[in-house]
py3Dmol code that shows the C-alpha trace and the ligand (Angstrom):
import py3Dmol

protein = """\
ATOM      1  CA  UNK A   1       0.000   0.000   0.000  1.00  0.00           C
ATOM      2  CA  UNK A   2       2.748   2.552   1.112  1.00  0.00           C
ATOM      3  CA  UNK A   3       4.846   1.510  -2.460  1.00  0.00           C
ATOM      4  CA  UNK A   4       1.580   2.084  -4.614  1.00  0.00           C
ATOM      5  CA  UNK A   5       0.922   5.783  -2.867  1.00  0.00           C
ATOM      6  CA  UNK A   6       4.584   6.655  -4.336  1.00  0.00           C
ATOM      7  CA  UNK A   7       4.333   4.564  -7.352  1.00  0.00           C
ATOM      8  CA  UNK A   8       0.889   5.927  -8.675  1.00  0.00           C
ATOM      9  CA  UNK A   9       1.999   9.873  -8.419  1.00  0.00           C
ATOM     10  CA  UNK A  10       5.856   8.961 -10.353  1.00  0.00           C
ATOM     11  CA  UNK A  11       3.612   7.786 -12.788  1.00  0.00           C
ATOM     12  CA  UNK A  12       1.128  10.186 -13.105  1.00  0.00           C
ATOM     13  CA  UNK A  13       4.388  12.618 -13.105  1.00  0.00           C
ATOM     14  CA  UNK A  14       5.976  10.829 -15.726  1.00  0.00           C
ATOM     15  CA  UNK A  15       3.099  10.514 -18.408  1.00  0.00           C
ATOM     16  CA  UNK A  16       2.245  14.277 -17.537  1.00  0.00           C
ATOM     17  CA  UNK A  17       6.330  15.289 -18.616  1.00  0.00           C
ATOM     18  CA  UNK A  18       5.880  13.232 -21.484  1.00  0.00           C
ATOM     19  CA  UNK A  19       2.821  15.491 -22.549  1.00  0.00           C
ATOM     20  CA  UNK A  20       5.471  18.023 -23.331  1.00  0.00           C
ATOM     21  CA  UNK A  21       8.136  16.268 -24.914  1.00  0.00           C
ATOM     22  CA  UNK A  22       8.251  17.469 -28.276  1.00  0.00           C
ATOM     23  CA  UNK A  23      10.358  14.687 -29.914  1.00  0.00           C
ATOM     24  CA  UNK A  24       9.734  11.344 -28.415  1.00  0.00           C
ATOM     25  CA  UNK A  25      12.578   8.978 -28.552  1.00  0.00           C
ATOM     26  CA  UNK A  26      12.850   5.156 -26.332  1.00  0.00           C
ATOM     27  CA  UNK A  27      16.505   7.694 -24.720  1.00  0.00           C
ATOM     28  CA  UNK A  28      13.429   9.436 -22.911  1.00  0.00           C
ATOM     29  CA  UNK A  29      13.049   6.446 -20.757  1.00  0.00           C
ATOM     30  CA  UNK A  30      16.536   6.647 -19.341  1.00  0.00           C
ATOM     31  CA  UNK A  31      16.687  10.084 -19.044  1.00  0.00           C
ATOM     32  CA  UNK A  32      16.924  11.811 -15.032  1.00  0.00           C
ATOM     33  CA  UNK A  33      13.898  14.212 -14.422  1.00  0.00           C
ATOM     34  CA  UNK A  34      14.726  17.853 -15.006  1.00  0.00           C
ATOM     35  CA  UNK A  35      13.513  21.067 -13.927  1.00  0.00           C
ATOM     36  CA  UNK A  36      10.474  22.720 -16.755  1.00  0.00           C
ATOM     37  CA  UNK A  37      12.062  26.031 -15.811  1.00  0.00           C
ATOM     38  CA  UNK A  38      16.246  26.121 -16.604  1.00  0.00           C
ATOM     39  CA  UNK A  39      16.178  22.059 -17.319  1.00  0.00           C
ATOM     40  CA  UNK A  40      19.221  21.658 -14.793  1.00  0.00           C
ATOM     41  CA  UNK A  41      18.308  17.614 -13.320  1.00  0.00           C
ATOM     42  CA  UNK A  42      16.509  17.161 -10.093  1.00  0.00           C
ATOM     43  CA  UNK A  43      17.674  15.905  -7.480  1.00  0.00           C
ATOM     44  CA  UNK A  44      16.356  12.831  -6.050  1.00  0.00           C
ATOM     45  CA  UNK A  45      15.107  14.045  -2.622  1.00  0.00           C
ATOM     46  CA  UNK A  46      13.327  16.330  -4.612  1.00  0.00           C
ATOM     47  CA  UNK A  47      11.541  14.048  -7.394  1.00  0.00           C
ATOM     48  CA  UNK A  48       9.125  12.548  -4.028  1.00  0.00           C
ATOM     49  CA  UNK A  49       6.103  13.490  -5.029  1.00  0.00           C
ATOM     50  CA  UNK A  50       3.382  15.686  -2.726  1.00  0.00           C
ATOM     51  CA  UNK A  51       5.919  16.037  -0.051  1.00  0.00           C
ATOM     52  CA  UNK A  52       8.803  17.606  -2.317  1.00  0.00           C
ATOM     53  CA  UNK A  53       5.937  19.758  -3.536  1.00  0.00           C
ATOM     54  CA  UNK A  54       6.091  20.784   0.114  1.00  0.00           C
ATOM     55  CA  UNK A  55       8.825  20.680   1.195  1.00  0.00           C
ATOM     56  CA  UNK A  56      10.102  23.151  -1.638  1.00  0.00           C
ATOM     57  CA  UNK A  57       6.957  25.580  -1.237  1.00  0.00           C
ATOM     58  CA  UNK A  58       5.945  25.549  -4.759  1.00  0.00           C
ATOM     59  CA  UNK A  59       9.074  26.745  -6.108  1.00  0.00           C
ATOM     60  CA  UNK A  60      11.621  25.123  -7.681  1.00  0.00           C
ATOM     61  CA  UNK A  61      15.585  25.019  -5.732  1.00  0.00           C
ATOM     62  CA  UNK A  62      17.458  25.313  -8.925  1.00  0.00           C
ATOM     63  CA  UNK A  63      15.898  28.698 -10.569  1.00  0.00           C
ATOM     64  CA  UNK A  64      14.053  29.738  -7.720  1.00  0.00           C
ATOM     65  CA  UNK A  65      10.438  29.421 -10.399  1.00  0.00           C
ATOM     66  CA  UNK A  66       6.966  28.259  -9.596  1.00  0.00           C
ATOM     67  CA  UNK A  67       6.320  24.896  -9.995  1.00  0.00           C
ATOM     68  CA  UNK A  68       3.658  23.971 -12.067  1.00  0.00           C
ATOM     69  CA  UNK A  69       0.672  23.436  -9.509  1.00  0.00           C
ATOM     70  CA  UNK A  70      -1.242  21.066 -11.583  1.00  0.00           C
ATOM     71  CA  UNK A  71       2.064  18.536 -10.572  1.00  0.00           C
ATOM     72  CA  UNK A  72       0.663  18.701  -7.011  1.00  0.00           C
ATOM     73  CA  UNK A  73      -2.812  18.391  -8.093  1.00  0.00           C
ATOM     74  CA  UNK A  74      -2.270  15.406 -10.883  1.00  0.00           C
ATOM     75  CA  UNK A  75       0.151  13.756  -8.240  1.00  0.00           C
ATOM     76  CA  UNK A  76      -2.745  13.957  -5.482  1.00  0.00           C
ATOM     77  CA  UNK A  77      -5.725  12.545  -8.036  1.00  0.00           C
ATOM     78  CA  UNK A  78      -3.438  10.057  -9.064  1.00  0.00           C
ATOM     79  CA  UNK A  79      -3.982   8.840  -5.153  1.00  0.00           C
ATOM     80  CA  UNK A  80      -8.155   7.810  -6.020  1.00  0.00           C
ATOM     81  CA  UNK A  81      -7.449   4.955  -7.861  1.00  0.00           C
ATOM     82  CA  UNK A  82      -6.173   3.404  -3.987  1.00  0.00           C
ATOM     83  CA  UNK A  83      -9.486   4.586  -2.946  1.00  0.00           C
ATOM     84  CA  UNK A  84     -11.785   2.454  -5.616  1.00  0.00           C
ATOM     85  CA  UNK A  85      -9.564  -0.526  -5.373  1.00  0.00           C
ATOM     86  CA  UNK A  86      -9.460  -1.162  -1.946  1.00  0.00           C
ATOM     87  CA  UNK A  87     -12.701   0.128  -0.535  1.00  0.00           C
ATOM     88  CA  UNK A  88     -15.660   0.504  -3.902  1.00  0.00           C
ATOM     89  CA  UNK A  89     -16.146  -2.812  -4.697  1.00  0.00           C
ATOM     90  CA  UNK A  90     -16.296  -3.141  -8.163  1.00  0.00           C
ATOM     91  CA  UNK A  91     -16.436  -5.648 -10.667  1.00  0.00           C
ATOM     92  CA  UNK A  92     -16.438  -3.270 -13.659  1.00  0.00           C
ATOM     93  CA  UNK A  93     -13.282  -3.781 -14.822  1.00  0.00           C
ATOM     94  CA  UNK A  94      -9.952  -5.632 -13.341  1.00  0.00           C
ATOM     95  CA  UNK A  95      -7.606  -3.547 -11.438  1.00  0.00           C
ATOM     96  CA  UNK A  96      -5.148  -2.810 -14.530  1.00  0.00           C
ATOM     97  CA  UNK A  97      -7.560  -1.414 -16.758  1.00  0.00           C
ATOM     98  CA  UNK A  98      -9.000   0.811 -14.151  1.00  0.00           C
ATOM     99  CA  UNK A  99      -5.492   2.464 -13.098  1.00  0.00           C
ATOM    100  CA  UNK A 100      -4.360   2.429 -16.834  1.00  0.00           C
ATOM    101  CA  UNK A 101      -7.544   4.452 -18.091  1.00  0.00           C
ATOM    102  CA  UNK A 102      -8.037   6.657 -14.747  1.00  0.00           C
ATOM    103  CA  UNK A 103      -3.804   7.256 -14.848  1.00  0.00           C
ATOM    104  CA  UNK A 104      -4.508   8.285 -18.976  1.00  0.00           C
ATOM    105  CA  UNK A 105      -7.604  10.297 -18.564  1.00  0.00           C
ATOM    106  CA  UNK A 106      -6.403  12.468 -15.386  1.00  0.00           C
ATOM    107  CA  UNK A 107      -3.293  13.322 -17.247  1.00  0.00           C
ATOM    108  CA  UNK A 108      -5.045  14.290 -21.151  1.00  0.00           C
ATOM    109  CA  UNK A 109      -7.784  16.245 -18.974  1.00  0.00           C
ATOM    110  CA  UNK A 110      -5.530  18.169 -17.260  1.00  0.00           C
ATOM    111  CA  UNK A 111      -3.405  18.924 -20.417  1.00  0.00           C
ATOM    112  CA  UNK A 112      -7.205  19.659 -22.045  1.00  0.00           C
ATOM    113  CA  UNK A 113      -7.189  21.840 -19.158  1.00  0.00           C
ATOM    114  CA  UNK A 114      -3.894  23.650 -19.836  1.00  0.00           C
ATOM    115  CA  UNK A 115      -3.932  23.577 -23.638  1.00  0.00           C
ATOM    116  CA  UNK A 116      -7.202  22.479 -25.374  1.00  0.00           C
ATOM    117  CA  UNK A 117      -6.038  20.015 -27.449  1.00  0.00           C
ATOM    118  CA  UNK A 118      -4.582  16.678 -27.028  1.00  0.00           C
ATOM    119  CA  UNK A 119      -0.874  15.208 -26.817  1.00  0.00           C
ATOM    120  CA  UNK A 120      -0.957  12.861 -29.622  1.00  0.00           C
ATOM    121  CA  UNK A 121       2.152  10.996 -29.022  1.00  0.00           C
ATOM    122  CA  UNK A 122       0.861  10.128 -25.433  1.00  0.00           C
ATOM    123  CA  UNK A 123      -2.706   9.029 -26.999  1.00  0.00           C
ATOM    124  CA  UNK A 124      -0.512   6.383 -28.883  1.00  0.00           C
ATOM    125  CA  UNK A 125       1.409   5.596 -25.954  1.00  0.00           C
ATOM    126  CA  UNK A 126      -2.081   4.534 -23.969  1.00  0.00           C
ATOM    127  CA  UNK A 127      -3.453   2.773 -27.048  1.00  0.00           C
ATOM    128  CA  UNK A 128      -0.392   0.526 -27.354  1.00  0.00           C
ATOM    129  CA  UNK A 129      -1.073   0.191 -23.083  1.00  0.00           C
ATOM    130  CA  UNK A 130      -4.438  -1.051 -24.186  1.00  0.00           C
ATOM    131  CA  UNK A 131      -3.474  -3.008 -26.586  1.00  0.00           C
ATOM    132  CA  UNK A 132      -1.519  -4.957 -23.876  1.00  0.00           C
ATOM    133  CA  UNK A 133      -3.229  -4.928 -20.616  1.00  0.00           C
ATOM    134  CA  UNK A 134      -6.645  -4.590 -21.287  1.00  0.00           C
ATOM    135  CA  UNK A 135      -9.527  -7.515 -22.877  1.00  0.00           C
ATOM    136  CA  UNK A 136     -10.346  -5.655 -25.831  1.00  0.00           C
ATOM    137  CA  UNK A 137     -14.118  -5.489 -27.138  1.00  0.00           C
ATOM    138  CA  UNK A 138     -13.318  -4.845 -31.058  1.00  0.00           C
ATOM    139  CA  UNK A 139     -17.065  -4.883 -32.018  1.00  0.00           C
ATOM    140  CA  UNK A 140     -17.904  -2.244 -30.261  1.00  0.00           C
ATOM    141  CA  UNK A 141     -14.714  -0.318 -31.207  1.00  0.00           C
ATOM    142  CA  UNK A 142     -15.918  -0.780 -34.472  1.00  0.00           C
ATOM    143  CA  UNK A 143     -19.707   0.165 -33.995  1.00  0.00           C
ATOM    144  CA  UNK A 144     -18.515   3.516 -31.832  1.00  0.00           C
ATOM    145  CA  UNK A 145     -15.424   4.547 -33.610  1.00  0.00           C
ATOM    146  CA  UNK A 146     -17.627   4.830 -37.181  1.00  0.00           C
ATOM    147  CA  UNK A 147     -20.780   6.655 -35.190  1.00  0.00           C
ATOM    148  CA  UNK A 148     -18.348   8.518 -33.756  1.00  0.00           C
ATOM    149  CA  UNK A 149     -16.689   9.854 -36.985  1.00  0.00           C
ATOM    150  CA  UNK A 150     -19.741  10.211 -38.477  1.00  0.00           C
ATOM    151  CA  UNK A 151     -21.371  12.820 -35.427  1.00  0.00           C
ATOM    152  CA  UNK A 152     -17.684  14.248 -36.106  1.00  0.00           C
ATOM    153  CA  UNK A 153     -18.519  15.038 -39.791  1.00  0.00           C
ATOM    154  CA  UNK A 154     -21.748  16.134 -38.958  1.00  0.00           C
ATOM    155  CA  UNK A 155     -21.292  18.265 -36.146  1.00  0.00           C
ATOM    156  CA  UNK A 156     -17.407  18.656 -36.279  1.00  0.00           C
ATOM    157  CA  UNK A 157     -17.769  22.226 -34.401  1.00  0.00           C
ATOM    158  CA  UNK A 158     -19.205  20.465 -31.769  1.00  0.00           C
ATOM    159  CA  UNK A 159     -16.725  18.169 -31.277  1.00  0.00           C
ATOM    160  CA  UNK A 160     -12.606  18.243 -30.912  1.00  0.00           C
ATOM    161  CA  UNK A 161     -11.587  15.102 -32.821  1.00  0.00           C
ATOM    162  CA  UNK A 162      -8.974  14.366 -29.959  1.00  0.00           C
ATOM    163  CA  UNK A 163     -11.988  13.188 -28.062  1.00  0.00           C
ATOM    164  CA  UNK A 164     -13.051  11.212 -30.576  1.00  0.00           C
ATOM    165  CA  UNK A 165     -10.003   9.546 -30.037  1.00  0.00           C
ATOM    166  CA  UNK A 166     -10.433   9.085 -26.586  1.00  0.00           C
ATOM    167  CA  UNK A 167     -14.011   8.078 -26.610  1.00  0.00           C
ATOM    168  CA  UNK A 168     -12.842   5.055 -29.640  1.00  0.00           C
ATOM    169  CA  UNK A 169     -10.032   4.059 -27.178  1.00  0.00           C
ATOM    170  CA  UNK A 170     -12.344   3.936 -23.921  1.00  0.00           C
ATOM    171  CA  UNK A 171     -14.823   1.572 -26.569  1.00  0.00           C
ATOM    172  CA  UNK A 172     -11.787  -0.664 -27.419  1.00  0.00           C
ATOM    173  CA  UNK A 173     -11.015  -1.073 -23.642  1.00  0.00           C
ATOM    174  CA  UNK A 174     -14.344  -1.026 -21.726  1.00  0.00           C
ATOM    175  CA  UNK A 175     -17.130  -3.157 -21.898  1.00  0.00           C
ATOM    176  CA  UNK A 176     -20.251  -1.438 -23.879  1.00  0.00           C
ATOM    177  CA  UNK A 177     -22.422  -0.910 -21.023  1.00  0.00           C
ATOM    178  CA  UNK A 178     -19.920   0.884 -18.807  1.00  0.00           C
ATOM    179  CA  UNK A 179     -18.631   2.522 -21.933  1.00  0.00           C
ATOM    180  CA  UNK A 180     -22.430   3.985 -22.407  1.00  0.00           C
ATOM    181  CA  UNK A 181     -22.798   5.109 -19.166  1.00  0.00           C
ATOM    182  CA  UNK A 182     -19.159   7.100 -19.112  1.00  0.00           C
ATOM    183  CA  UNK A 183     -20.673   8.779 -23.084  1.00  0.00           C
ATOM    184  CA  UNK A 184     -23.933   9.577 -20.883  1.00  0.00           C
ATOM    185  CA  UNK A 185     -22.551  10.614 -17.890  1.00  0.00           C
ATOM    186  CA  UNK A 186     -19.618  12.697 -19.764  1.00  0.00           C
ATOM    187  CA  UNK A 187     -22.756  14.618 -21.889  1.00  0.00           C
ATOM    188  CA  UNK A 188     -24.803  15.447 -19.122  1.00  0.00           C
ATOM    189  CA  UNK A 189     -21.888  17.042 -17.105  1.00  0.00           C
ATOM    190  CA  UNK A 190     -20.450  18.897 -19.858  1.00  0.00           C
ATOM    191  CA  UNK A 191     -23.894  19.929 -20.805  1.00  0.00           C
ATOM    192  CA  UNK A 192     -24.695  21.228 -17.221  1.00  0.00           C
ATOM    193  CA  UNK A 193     -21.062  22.746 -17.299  1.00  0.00           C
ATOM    194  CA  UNK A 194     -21.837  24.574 -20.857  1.00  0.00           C
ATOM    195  CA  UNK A 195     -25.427  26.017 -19.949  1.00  0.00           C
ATOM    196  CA  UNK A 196     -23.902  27.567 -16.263  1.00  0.00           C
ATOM    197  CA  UNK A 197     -21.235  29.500 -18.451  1.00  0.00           C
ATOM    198  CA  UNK A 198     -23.885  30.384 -20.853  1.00  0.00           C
ATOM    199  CA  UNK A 199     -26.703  31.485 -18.082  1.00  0.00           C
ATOM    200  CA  UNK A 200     -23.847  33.141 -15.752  1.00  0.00           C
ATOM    201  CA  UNK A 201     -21.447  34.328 -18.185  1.00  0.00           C
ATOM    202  CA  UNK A 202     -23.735  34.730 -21.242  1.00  0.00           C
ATOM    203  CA  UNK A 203     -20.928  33.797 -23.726  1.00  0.00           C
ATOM    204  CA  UNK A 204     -21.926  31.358 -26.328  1.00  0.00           C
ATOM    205  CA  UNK A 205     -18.410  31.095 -27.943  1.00  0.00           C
ATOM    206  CA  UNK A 206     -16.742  29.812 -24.973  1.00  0.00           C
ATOM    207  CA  UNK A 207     -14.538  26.636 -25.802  1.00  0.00           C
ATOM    208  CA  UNK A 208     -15.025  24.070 -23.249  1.00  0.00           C
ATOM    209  CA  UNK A 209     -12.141  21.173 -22.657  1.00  0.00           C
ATOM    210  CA  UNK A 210     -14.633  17.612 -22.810  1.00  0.00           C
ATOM    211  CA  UNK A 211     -11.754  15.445 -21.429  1.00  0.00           C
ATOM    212  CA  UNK A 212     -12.093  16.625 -17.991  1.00  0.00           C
ATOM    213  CA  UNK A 213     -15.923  16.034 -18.027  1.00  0.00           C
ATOM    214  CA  UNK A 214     -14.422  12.056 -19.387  1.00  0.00           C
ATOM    215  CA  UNK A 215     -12.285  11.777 -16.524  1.00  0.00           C
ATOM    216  CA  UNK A 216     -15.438  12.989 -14.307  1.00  0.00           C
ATOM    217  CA  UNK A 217     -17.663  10.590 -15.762  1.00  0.00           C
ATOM    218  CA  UNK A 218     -15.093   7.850 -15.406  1.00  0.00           C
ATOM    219  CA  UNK A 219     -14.725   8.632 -11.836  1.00  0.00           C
ATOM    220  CA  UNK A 220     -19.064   8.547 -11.364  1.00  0.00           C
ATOM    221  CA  UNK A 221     -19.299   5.404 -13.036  1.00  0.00           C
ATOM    222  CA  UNK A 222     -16.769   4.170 -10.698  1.00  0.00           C
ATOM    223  CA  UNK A 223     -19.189   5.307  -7.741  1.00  0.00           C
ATOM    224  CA  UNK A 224     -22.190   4.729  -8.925  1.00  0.00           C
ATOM    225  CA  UNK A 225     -21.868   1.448 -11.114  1.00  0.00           C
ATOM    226  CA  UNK A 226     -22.719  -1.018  -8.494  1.00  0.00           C
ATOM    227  CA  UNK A 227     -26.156   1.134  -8.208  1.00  0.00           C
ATOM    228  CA  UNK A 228     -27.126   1.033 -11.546  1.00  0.00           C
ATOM    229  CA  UNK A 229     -26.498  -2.948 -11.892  1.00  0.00           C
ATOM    230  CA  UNK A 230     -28.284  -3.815  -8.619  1.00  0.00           C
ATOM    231  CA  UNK A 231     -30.428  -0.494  -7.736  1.00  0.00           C
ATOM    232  CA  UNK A 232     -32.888  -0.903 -10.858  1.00  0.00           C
ATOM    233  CA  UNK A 233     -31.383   1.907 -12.556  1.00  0.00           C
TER     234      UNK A 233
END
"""
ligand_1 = """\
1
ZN
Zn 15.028 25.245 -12.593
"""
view = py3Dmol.view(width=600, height=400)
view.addModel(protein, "pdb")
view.setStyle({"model": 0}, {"cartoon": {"style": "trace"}})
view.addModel(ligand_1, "xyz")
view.setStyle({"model": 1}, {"stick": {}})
view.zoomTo()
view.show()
């Protein structure tokens, strides 16, 4: 238990560097962590995650710069998963899948977040994880990715296509039931989101990141799945 609460934030640090990385190559994998700021390596006290956070008040010992807060927020998240394996029972999907897809989502939604669009290096990164970890349900890859492409031709203002993405690889990798309730769930929050800014803030125009309302649903279905199976949803 004490390993996975360090293990869990390393990794949600290390697929959130990758985000950046403009050239991937497999050297990345052996390369020491280094500051965002004046890229000077970190030293290892200092790569513990939450604590260093800390520790170093939010600023970083080499250059004396802010760190990025959405480390200490990522690295906390990335904590849940301990939370829904150990006390939500579940029998949605095997341990693996769940950390690989909640690990994934946290890090593209906060990137969303940051950036509106999507690494696409790190979405082929998690499809190869898929690929390899998860059962996969092709048929219903199939069936979603085409409806999917097609609500992207006909509505393609509505849409980013880097979710599209995301909502093909959550059909390869999740069963079609839970998969439905994560498109359902992620609609209804965005769409509650998207009508507050448009009642409060009267702006139409507004782009609104969908990946965090993915990661949101992700995290409902995870709380609410045994209800919907049992409670006569
Ligand atoms: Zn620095």
């Amino acid at each position: 238990m004490v390993t996975l609460l360090l293990i869990y934030p390393i990794l949600f640090s290390f697929l959130y560097q990758l985000c950046f990385v403009e050239k991937l190559e497999l050297s990345y994998l052996t390369l020491r962590s280094r500051c965002d700021d004046c890229l000077k390596e970190i030293r290892l006290l200092e790569l513990i995650p939450v604590l260093s956070f800390i520790f170093l008040r939010g600023t970083s010992s080499c250059c004396n710069r802010k760190i990025n807060i959405f480390y200490l927020i990522g690295e906390l998240l990335s904590l849940i998963p301990l939370f829904y394996i150990f006390y939500v029972p579940h029998n949605l999907i095997d341990n693996a899948t769940l950390l690989l897809i909640y690990l994934f989502l946290l890090v593209l939604a906060i990137y969303d977040l940051k950036t509106y669009t999507v690494p696409l290096h790190v979405i082929v990164v998690f499809a190869i994880c898929i690929c390899f970890i998860t059962p996969l349900h092709i048929m219903s890859f199939l069936f979603v990715t085409s409806l999917l492409h097609v609500f992207y031709i006909l509505f393609h203002n509505a849409i980013g296509y880097g979710d599209i993405i995301i909502f093909s690889l959550l059909a390869l990798a999740l069963p079609s039931i839970e998969f439905s309730i994560i498109l359902l769930f992620t609609f209804i929050c965005g769409g509650l989101f998207a009508l507050f800014i448009l009642l409060v803030f009267h702006n139409e125009s507004s782009k609104i990141p969908l990946i965090p309302f993915i990661y949101l649903a992700f995290n409902i279905t995870l709380l609410t799945y045994q209800n919907f199976i049992f409670g006569g949803f």
